[in-house]
Z-matrix of the N, CA and C atoms (Angstrom, degrees):
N
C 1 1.446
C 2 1.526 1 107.75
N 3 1.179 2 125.65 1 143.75
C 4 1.355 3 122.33 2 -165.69
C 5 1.618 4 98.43 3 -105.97
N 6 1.653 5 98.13 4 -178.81
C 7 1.765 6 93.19 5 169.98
C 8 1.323 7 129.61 6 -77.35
N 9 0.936 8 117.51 7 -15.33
C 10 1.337 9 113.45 8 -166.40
C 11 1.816 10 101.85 9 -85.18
N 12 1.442 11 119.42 10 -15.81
C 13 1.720 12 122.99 11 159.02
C 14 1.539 13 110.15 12 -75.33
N 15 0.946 14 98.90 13 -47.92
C 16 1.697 15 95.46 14 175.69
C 17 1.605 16 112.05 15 -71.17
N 18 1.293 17 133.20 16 -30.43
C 19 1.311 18 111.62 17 172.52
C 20 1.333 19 111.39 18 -70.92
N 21 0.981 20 140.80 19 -69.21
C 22 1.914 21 156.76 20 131.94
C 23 2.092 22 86.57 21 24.52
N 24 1.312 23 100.97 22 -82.11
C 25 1.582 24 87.43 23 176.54
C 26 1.226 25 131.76 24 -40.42
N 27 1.420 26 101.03 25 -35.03
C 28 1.583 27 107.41 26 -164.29
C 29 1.833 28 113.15 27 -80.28
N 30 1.316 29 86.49 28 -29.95
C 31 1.903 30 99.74 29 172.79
C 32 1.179 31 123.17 30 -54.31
N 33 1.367 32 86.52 31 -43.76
C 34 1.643 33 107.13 32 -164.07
C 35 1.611 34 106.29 33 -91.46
N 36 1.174 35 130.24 34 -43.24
C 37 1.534 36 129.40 35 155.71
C 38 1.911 37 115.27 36 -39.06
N 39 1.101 38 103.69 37 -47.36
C 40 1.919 39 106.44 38 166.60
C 41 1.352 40 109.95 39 -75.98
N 42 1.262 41 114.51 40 -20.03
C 43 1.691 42 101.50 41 -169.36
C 44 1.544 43 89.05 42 -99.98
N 45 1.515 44 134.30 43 -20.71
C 46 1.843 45 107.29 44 169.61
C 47 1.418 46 121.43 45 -87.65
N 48 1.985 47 121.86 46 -18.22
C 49 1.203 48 101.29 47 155.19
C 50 1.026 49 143.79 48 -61.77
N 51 1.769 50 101.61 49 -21.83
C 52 1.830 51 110.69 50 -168.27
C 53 1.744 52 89.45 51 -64.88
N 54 1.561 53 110.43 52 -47.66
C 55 1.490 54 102.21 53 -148.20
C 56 1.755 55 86.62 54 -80.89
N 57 1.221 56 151.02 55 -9.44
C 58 1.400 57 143.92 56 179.91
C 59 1.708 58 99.73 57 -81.04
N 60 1.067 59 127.87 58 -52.79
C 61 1.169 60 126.05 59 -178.73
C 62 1.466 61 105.21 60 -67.49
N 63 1.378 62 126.88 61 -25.06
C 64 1.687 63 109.92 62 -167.24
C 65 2.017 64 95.78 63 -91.59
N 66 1.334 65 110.43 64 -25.59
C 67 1.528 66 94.97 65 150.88
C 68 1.079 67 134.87 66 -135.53
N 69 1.977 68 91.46 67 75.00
C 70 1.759 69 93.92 68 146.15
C 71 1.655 70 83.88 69 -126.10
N 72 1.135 71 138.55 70 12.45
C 73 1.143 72 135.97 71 -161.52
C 74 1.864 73 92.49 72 -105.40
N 75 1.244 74 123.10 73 -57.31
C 76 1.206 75 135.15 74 -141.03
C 77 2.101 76 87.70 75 -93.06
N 78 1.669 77 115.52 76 138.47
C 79 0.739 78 98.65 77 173.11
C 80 1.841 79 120.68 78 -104.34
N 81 1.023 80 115.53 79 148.83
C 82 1.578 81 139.54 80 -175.33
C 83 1.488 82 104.54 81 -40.35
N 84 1.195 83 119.43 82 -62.65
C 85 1.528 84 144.17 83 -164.86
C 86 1.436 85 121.93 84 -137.25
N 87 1.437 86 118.27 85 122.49
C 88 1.428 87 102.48 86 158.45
C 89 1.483 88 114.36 87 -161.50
N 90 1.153 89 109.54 88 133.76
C 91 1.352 90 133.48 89 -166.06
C 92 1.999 91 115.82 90 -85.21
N 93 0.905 92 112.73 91 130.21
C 94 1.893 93 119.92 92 -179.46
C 95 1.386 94 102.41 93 -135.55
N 96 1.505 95 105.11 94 114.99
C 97 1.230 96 125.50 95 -175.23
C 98 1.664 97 105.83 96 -132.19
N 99 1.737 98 119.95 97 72.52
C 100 1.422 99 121.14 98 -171.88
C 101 1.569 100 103.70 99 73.37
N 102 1.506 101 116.02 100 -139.68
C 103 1.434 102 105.39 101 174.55
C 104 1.599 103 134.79 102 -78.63
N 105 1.263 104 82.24 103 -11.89
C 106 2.031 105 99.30 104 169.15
C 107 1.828 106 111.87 105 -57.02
N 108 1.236 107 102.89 106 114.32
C 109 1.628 108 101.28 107 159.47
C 110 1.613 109 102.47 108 -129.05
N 111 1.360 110 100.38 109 141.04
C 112 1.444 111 117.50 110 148.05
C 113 1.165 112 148.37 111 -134.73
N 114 0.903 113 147.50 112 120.75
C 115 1.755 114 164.56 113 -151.24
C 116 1.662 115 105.34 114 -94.99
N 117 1.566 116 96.79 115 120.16
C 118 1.812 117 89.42 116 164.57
C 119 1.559 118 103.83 117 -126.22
N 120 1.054 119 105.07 118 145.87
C 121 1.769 120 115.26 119 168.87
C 122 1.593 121 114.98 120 -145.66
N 123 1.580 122 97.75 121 169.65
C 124 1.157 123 110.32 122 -145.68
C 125 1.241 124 105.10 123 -145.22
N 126 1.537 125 128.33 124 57.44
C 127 1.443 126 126.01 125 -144.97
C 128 2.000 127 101.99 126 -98.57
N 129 1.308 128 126.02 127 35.93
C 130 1.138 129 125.41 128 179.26
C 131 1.132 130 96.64 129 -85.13
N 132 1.082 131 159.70 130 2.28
C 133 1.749 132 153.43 131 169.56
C 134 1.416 133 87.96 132 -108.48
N 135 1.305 134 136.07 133 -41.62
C 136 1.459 135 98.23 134 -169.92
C 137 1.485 136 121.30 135 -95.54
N 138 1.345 137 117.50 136 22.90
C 139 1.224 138 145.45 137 118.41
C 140 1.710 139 136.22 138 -15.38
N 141 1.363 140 101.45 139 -72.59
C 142 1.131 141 135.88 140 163.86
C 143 1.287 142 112.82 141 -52.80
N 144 1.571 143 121.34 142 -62.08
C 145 1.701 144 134.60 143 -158.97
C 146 1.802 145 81.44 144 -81.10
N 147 1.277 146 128.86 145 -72.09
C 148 1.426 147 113.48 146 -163.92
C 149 1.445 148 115.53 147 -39.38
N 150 1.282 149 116.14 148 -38.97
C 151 1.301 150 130.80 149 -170.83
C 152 1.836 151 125.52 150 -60.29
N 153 1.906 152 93.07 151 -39.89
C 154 1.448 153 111.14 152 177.45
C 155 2.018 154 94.08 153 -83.55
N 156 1.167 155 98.18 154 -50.45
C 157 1.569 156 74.18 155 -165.03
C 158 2.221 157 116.96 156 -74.58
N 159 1.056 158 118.82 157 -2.64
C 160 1.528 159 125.83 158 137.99
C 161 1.208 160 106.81 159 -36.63
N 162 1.472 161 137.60 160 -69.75
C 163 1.060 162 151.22 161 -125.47
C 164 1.374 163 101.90 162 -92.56
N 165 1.518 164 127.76 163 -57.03
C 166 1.137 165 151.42 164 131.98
C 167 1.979 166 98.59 165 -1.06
N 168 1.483 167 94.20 166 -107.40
C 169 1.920 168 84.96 167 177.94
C 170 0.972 169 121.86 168 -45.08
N 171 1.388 170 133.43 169 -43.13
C 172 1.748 171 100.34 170 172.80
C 173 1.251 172 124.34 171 -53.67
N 174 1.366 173 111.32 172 -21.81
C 175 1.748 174 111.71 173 -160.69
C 176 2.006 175 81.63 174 -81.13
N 177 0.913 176 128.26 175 -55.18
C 178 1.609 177 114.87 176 -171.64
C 179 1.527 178 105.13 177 -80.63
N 180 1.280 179 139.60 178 23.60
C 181 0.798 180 133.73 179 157.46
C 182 1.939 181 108.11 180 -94.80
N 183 0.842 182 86.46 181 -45.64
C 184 1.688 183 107.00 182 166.17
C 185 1.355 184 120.28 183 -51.87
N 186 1.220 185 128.74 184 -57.81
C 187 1.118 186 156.86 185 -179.24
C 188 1.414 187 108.71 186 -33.99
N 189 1.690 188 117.76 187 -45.64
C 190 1.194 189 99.82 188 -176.78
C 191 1.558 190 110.07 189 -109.58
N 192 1.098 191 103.83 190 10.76
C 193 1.819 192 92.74 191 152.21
C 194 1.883 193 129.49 192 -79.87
N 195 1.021 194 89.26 193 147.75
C 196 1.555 195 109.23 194 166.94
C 197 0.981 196 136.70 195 -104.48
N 198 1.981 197 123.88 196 110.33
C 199 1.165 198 94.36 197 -176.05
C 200 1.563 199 131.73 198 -119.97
């Protein structure tokens, strides 16, 4: 695998945790009614995105071994 696949992985492995972590962090909905607030979320996709971009760096972490 050359570099230019392994960098491409490696971008893209930081660019789906940033965006997996910024929504399970960030909330979806939220409602202010006087002093009442409530927050809803829905973090089953960012589930998913943390999961692919893991997957992502190992594979270019991998990538440049030989075995």
């Amino acid at each position: 695998m050359n570099k230019t696949v392994k960098t491409i992985l490696m971008v893209a492995g930081v660019g789906l945790l940033a965006y997996g972590v910024y929504t399970m962090i960030a909330p979806e909905a939220a409602i202010n009614i006087g002093p009442l607030s409530v927050e809803a979320q829905d973090n089953t996709n960012a589930y998913i995105t943390i999961g692919l971009g893991v997957v992502a760096l190992v594979a270019s972490f991998l990538a440049g071994k030989k075995a």
